[in-house]
Each structure stands twice: as structure tokens, then as C-alpha cells.
Backbone bond lengths (Angstrom), bond angles and torsions (degrees), N, CA, C in turn:
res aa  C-N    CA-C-N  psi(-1)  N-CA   C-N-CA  omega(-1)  CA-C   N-CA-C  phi
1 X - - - 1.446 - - 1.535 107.29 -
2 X 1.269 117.70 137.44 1.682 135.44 -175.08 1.234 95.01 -70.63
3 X 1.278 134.66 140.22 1.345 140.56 142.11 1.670 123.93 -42.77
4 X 1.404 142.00 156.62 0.976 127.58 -140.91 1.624 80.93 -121.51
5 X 1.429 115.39 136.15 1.341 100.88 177.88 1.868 96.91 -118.76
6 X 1.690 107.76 153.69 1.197 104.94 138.32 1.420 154.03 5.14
7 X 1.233 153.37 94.48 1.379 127.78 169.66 1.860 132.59 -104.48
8 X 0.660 138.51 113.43 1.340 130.73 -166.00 1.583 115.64 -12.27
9 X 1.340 123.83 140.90 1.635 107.10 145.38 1.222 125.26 -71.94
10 X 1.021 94.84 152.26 2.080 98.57 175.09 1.176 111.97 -85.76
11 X 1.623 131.05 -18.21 1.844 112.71 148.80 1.502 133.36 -100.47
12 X 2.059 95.84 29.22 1.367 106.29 171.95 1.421 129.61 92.01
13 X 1.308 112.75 174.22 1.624 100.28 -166.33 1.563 119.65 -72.43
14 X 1.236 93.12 -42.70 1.729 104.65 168.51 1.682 111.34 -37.80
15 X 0.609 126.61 -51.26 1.518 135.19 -157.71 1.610 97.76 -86.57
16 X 1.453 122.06 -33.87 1.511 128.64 -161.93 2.079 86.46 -85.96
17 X 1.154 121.69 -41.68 1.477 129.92 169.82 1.257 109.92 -55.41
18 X 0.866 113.69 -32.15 1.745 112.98 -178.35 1.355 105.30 -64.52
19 X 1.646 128.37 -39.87 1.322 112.03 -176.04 1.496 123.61 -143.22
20 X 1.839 82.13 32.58 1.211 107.43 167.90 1.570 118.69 -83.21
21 X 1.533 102.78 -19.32 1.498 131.20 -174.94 1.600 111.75 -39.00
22 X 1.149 118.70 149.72 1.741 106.45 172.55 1.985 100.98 -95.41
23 X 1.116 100.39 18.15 2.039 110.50 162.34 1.852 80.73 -46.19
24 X 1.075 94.64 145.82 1.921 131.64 171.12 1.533 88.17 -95.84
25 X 1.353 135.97 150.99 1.149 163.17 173.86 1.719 102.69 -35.94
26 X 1.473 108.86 -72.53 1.471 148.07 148.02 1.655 113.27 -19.19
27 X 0.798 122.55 -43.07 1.437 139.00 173.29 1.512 112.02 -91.64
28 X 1.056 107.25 -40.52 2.038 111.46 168.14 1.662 103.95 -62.10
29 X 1.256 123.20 -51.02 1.201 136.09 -173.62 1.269 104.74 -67.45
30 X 1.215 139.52 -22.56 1.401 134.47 -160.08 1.591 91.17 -89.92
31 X 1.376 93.35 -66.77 1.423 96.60 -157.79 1.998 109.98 -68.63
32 X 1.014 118.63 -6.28 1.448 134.05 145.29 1.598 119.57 -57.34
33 X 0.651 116.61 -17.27 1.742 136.85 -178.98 1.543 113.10 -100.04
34 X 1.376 103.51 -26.14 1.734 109.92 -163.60 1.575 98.60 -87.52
35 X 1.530 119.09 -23.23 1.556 142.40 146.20 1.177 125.12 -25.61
36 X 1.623 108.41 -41.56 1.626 102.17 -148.55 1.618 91.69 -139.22
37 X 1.550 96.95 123.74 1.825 118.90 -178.83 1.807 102.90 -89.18
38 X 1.411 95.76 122.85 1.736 104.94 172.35 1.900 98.18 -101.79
39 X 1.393 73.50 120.40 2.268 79.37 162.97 1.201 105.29 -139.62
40 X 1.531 100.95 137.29 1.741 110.89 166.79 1.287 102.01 -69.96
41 X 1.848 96.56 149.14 1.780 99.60 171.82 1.253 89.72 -105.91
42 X 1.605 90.14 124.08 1.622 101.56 173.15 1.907 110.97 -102.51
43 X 0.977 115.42 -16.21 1.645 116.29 169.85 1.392 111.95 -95.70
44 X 1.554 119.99 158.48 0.856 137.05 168.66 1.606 108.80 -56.84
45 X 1.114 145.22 -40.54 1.143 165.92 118.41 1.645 111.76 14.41
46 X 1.513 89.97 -70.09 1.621 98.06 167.89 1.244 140.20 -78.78
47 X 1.243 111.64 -18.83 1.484 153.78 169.25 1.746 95.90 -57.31
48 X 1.698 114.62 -72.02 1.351 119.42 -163.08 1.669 105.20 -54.81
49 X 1.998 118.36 -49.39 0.779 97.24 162.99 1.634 145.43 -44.99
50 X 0.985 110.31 -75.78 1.616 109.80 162.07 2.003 110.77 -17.12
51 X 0.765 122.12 -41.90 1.807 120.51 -174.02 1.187 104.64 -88.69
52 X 1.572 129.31 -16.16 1.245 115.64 153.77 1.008 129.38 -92.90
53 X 1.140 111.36 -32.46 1.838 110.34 173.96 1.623 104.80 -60.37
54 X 1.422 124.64 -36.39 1.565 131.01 165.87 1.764 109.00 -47.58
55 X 1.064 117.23 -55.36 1.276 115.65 161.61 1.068 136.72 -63.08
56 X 1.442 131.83 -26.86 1.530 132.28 157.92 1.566 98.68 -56.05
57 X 1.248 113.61 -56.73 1.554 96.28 -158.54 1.531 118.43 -107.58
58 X 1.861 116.14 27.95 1.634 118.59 121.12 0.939 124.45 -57.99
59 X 1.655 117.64 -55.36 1.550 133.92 -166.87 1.623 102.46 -61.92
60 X 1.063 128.42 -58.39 1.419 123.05 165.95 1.274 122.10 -50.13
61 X 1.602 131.77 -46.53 1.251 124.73 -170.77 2.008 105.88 -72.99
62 X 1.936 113.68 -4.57 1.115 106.27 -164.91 1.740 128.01 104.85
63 X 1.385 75.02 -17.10 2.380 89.42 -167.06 1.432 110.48 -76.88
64 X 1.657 125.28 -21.89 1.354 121.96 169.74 1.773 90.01 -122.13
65 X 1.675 84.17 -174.36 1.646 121.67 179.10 1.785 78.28 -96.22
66 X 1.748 82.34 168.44 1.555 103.00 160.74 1.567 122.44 -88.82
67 X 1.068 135.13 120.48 0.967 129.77 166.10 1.778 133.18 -125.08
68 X 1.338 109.98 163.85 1.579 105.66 -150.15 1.662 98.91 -67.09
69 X 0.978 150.71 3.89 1.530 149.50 -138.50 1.979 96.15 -118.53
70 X 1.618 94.51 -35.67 1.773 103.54 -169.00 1.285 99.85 27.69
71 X 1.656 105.03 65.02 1.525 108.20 146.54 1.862 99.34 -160.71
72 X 1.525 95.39 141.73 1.793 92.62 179.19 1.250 88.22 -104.89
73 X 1.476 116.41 147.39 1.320 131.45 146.32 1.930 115.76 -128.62
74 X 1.237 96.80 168.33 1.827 92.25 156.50 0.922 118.24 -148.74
75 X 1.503 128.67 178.21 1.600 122.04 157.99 1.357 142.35 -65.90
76 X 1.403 104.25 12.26 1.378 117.70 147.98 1.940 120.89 -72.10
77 X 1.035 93.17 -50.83 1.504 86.59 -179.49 1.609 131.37 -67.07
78 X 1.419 105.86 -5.39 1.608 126.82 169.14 1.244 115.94 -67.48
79 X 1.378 137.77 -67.82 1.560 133.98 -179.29 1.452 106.53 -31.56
80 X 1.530 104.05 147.36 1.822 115.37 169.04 1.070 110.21 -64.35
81 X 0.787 155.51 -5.95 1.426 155.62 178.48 1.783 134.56 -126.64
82 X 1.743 89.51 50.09 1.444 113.07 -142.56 2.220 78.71 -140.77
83 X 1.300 106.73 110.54 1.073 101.07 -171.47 2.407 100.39 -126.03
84 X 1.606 92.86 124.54 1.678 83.73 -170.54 1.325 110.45 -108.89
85 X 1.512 116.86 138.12 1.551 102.28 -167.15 1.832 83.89 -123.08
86 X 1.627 83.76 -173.14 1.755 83.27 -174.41 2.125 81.76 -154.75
87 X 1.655 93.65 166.97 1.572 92.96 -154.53 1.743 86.65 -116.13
88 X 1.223 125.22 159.82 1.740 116.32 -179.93 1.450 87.92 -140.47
89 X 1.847 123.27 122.38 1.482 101.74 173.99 1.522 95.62 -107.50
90 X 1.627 101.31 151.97 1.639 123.86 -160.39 1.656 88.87 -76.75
């Protein structure tokens, strides 16, 4: 019986190193995290963004209609104690 070899990746070695790494699961995730900035939207401003970008990507995935406002919101996001963040990857 032949020994079983290897086969290339199809997006290359770089990418096959990435998780070829002896990184623990836990350690992939971390430093995946060290990537990505969480901010509360504290203005209305920041707020509107967030309800449109929510609406581009219902309206794309199919989950709403179009409507003239191109912004989703609901009545979840109204109560005081209703806090909206948004994610920025570095």
C-alpha cells in the first residue's frame, strides 16, 4: 500500500499555514478577536447607521421587502435598556 500523500490547497500554502499552525482553537479565536473593534452607538447618527446596514443585509438575504426608509428597525431596539453595538474588522 502507497503512502498517503498530501495535496495542495487550492488557495495555497499561506492559507494551508494558517491552520496548519499548532494555535489551540482558543488561541485562533483570540487573536481573531484582537481584529475586530466593538463600539456602542451612542448617537442617533450611529444608531441610523446600524438600521441600515441591518436592512441591506435582510433585503439581500430575502427576509424583508424594500422599502423607501432603507433602514430596518424594531421594537426591540426602543426600550432604555436596549444597548446597539456595531463590530469594525482591522
Amino acid at each position: 500500500m502507497s503512502p498517503v500523500r498530501a495535496l495542495p490547497h487550492p488557495l495555497g500554502r499561506a492559507f494551508q499555514d494558517q491552520w496548519d499552525s499548532e494555535k489551540s482553537l482558543a488561541d485562533r479565536v483570540a487573536q481573531l478577536l484582537d481584529r475586530i473593534d466593538y463600539r456602542q452607538a451612542e448617537t442617533d447618527e450611529q444608531r441610523e447607521q446600524i438600521f441600515r446596514l441591518r436592512y441591506h443585509a435582510y433585503l439581500r438575504d430575502g427576509g424583508i421587502s424594500p422599502h423607501p426608509s432603507r433602514a430596518f428597525s424594531d421594537p426591540y431596539d426602543q426600550p432604555g435598556n436596549v444597548y446597539l453595538y456595531g463590530t469594525i474588522h482591522r
